[in-house]
C-alpha positions in Angstrom: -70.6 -130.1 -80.5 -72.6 -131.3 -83.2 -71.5 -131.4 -86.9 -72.8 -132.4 -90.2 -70.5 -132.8 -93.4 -71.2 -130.0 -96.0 -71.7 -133.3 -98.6 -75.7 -134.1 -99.8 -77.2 -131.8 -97.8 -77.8 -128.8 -99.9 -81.0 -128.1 -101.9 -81.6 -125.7 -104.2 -85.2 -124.8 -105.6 -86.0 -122.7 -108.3 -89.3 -120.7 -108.7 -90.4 -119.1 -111.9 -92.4 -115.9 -111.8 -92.0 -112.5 -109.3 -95.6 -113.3 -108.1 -95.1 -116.8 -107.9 -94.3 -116.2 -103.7 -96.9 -114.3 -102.2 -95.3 -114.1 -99.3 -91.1 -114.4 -100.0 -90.5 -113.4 -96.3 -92.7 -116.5 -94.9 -92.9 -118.9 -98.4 -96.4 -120.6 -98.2 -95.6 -124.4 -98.6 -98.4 -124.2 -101.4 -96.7 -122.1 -103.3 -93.8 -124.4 -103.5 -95.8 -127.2 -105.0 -94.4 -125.7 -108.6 -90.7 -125.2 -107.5 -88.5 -127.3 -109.5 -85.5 -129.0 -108.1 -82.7 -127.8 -109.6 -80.0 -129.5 -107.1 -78.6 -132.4 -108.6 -77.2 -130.0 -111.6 -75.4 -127.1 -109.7 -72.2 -127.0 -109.6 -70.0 -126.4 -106.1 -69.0 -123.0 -108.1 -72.0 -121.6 -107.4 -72.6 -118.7 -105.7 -75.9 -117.4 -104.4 -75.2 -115.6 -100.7 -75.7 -111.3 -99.1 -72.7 -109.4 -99.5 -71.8 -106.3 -98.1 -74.3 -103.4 -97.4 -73.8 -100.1 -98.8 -72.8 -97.5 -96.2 -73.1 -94.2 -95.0 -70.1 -92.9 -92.9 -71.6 -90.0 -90.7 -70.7 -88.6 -86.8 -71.7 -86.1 -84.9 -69.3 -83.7 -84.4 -68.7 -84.9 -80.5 -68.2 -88.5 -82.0 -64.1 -89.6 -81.8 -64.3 -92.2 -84.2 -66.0 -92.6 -87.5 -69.9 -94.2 -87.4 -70.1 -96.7 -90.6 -73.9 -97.6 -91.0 -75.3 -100.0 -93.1 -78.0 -98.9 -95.6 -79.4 -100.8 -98.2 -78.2 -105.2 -98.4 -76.6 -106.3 -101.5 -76.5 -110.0 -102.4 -75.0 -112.0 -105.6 -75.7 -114.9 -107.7 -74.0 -117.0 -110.2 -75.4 -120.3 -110.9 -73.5 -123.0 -112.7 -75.0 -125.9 -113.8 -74.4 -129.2 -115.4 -76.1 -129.6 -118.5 -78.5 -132.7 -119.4 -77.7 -134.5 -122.1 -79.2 -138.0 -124.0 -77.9 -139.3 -127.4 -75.9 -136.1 -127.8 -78.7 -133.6 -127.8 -80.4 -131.8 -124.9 -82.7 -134.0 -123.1 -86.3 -132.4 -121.2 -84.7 -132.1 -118.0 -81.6 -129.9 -119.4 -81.8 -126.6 -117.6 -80.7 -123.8 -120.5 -84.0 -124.0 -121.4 -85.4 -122.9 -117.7 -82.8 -119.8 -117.2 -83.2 -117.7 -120.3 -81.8 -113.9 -120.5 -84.7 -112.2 -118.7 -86.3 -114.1 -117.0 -87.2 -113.7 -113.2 -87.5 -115.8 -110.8 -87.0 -116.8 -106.8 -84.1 -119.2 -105.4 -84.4 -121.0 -102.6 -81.6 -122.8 -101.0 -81.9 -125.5 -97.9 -79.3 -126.2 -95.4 -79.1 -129.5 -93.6 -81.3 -132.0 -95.4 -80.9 -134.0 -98.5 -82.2 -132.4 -102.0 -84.2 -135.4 -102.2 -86.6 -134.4 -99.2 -89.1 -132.9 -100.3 -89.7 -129.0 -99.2 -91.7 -129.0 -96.2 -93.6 -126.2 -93.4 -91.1 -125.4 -91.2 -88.2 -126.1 -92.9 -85.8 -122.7 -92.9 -84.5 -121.7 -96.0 -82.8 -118.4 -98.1 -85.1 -117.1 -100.7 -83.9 -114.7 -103.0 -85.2 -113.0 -106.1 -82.9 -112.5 -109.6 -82.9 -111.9 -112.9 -81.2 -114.1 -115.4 -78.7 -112.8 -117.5 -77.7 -114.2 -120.6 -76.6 -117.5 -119.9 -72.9 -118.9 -121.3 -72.5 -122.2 -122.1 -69.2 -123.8 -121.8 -67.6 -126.5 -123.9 -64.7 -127.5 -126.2 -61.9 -126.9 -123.4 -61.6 -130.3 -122.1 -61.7 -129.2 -118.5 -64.9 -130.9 -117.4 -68.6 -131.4 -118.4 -70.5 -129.4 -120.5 -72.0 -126.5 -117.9 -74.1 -123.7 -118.1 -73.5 -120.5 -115.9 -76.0 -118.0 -115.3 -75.6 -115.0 -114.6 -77.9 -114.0 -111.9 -79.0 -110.0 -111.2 -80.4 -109.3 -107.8 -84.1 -107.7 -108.0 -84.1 -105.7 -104.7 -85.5 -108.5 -102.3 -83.5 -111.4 -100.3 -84.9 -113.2 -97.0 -82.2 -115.2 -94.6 -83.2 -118.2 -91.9 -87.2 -117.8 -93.2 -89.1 -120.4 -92.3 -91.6 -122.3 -94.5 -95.1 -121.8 -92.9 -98.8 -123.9 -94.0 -101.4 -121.7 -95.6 -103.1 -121.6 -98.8 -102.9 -118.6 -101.3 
């Protein structure tokens, strides 16, 4: 049975803009050439996955157990991130300026290769589209380095397992 160690081989991508995919369900490799990188700052705390589906309980009256269905998918997001710092002040590639309350943008995440390999067509991937929330910066407790969680609002559209296809826009 084949196994790989969950260590360097998780990739997250961040993509500004609700129109920036034009297609989320099938992400056009060109329209990755402006996702930024945003692995090597997120913190193992972070959570982006689907989470339960709302429901609707309902039998027919011949049924002898309940029918659960699922209705519309949920998913969550909280990103926390390790801030960027050089001679004590925020340098260009610190991220608090990238997730500001408001704004809207895609995540995609990459199982199985390093971050450092570039996105490519036919790499699988989860794409999912938030909302930041006001961001909360951390410091002063002594428990770590200075982080930035983000609070991250689904906006209705998620896509599992896709697969990164060629194409222009």
């Amino acid at each position: 049975m084949p196994r790989i160690v969950d260590l360097g081989v998780t990739g997250y991508w961040w993509l500004s803009g609700v129109s920036s995919l034009t297609t989320p369900s099938a992400p056009k490799v060109t329209d990755l050439s402006t996702a930024k990188n945003i692995s090597p700052y997120v913190v193992t705390t972070t959570s982006i996955n689907p989470t339960a589906s709302d429901t609707v309980n309902e039998r027919a009256v011949t049924d002898v157990s309940n029918a659960v269905v699922p209705t519309v998918g949920n998913y969550e997001g909280n990103l926390v991130l390790f801030r960027d710092f050089t001679s004590n002040e925020p340098s260009e590639n610190d991220l608090a300026a990238t997730f500001t309350k408001g704004t809207f943008g895609w995540i995609l995440r990459r199982l199985g290769k390093p971050h450092t390999t570039n996105l490519a067509t036919g790499d699988e991937v989860d794409v999912f589209l938030f909302m930041c929330d006001a961001p909360q910066k951390s410091g002063g407790q002594g428990d770590g380095y200075l982080k930035l969680t983000v609070p991250l609002l689904q906006q209705g559209q998620f896509y599992l397992d896709t697969t990164i296809v060629s194409g222009g826009a």
